[in-house]
C-alpha positions in Angstrom: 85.5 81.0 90.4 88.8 82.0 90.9 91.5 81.3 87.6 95.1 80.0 87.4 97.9 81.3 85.6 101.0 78.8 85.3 103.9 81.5 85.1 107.5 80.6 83.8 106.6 77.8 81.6 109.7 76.5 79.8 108.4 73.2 77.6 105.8 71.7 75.8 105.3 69.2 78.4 104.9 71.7 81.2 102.3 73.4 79.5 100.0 70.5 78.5 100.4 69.2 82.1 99.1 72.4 83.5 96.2 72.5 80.5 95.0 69.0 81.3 95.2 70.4 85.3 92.7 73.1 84.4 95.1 76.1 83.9 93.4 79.0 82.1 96.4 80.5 81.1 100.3 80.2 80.7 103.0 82.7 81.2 105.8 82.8 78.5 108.7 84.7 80.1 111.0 87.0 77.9 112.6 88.7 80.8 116.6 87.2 79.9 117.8 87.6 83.2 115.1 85.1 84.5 115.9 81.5 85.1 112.3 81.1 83.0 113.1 83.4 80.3 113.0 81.1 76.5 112.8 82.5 73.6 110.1 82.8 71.0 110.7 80.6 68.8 110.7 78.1 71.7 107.6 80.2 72.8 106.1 79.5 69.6 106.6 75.7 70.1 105.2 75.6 72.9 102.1 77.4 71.8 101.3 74.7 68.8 101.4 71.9 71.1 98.4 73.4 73.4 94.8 72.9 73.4 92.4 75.5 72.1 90.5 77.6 74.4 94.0 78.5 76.6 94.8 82.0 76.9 98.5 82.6 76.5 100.3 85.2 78.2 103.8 87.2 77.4 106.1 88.5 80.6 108.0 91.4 79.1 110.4 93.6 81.3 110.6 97.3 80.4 110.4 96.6 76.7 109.1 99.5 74.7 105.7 99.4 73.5 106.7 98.3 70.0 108.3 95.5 70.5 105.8 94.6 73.0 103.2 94.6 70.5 105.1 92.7 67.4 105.9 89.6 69.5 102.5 89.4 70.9 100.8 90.0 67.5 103.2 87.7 65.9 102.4 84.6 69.0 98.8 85.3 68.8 99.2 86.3 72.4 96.3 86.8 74.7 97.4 89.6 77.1 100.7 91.1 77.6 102.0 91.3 81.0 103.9 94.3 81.9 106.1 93.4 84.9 109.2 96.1 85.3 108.6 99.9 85.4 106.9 101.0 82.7 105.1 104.1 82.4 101.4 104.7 82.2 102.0 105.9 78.6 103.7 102.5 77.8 101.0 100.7 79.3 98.2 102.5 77.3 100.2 102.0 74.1 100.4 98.7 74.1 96.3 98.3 75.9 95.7 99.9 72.5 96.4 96.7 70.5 96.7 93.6 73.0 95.2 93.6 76.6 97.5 94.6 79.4 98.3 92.6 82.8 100.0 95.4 85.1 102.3 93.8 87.2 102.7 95.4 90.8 105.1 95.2 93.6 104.1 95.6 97.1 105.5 96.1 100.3 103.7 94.7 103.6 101.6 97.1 105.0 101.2 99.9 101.8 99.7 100.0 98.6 100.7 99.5 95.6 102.3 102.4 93.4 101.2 103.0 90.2 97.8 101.3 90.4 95.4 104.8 89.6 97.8 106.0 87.1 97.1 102.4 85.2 93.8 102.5 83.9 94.9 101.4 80.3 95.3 97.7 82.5 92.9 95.4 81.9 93.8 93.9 84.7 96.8 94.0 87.9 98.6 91.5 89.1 100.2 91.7 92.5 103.4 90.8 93.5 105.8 91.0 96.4 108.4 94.1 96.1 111.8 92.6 96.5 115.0 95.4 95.8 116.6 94.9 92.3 114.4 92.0 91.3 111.2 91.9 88.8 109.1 88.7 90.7 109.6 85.3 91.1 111.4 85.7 94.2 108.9 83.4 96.1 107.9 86.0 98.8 104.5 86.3 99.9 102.6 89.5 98.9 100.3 91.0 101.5 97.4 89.3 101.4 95.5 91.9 103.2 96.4 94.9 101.1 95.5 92.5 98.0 92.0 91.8 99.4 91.6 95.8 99.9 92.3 95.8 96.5 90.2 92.9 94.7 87.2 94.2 96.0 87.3 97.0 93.3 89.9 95.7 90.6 90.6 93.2 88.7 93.5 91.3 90.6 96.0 88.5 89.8 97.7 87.5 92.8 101.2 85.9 92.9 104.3 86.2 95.2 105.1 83.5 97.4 101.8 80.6 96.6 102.5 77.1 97.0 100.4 74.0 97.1 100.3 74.6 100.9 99.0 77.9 101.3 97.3 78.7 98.0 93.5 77.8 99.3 94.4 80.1 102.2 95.2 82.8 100.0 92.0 82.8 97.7 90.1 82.5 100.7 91.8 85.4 102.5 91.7 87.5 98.9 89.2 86.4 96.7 91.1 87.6 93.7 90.2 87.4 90.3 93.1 84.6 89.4 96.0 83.4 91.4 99.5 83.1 89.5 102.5 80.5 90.1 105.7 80.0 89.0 108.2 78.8 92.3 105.8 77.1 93.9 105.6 74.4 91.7 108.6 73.7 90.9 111.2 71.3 91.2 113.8 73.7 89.8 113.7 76.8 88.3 111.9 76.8 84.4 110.9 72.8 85.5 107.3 72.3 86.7 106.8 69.5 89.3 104.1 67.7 88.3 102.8 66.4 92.0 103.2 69.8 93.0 101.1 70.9 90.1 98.0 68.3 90.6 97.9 69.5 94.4 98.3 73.2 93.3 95.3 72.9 91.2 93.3 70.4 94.0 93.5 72.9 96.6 92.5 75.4 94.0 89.2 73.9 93.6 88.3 72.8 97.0 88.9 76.9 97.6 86.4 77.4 95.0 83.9 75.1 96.3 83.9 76.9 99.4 83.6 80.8 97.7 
């Protein structure tokens, strides 16, 4: 069964729409140059309005591994995602205390850098490479590479998935767990409810046919 992570969740209502859905988890974005960036505190109330049983992610940007670690220990985060440059050593610091999502950008046609120096990961998520910018550009990642890649790790795929194309995707992947933020949006940070409940319909009619 493949798993859904709704990214760039900015309210309360958002998140409890996608947890009724059937999300698994829910990105909280502390990158402040992102349209979905909120802080913690609005992290936090967003957190005490969920069910149990959701896993809860943090999106952090080339933040030292300290830092990192405090908010995450402090939200009762799940998994920290690690979505700008950081170094292998950053990445097995903060594996050490709270498990690590690798965010990866790749270009069509080569593989991702980064991925073998990354073991500390427990698990990668793949995005497209756009110049300058850290995801949530809505371009589709290469599907094929990705599919190269799920076969032996662990692998989130994002980049570019939409209601309209996101059976296709699992079906041409198989990955581990999808991840959306764009493509189901009405505007940027605001979730679109219709766009959710197909986003999660098309999910499980991909399942049924795995």
């Amino acid at each position: 069964m493949v798993r859904v992570k709704i990214c760039g969740v900015t309210t309360p209502e958002d998140a409890c729409l996608a947890a009724e859905l059937g999300a698994h988890a829910i990105g909280l974005n502390f990158y402040p140059e992102s349209p979905r960036s909120i802080s913690p505190f609005a992290a936090r109330n967003i957190l005490r309005e969920l069910p149990p049983l959701i896993s809860f992610v943090g999106i952090f940007v080339n933040w030292a591994p300290e830092p990192v670690i405090a908010l995450s220990q402090a939200l009762r985060l799940s998994a920290a995602q690690l979505h700008g440059d950081e170094t292998p050593q950053t990445v097995c610091e903060v594996a050490k205390k709270i498990p690590v999502i690798k965010a990866l950008r790749i270009e069509k046609g080569s593989a991702p850098i980064g991925l073998p120096r990354h073991r500390a990961a427990a698990a990668f998520l793949l995005d497209a490479a756009s110049p300058g910018q850290f995801g949530g550009t809505g371009a589709t990642t290469d599907w094929a590479q990705a599919r190269s890649l799920a076969e032996s790790h662990r692998i989130i795929l994002a980049g570019g998935l939409t209601p309209e194309n996101v059976a296709e995707a699992i079906l041409a992947v198989r990955p581990f767990a999808v991840d959306v933020a764009s493509g189901v949006e009405s505007l940027p940070g605001k979730k679109d409810p219709a766009k959710l409940r197909v986003f999660f319909s098309e999910v499980a009619r991909a399942n049924r046919s795995l």
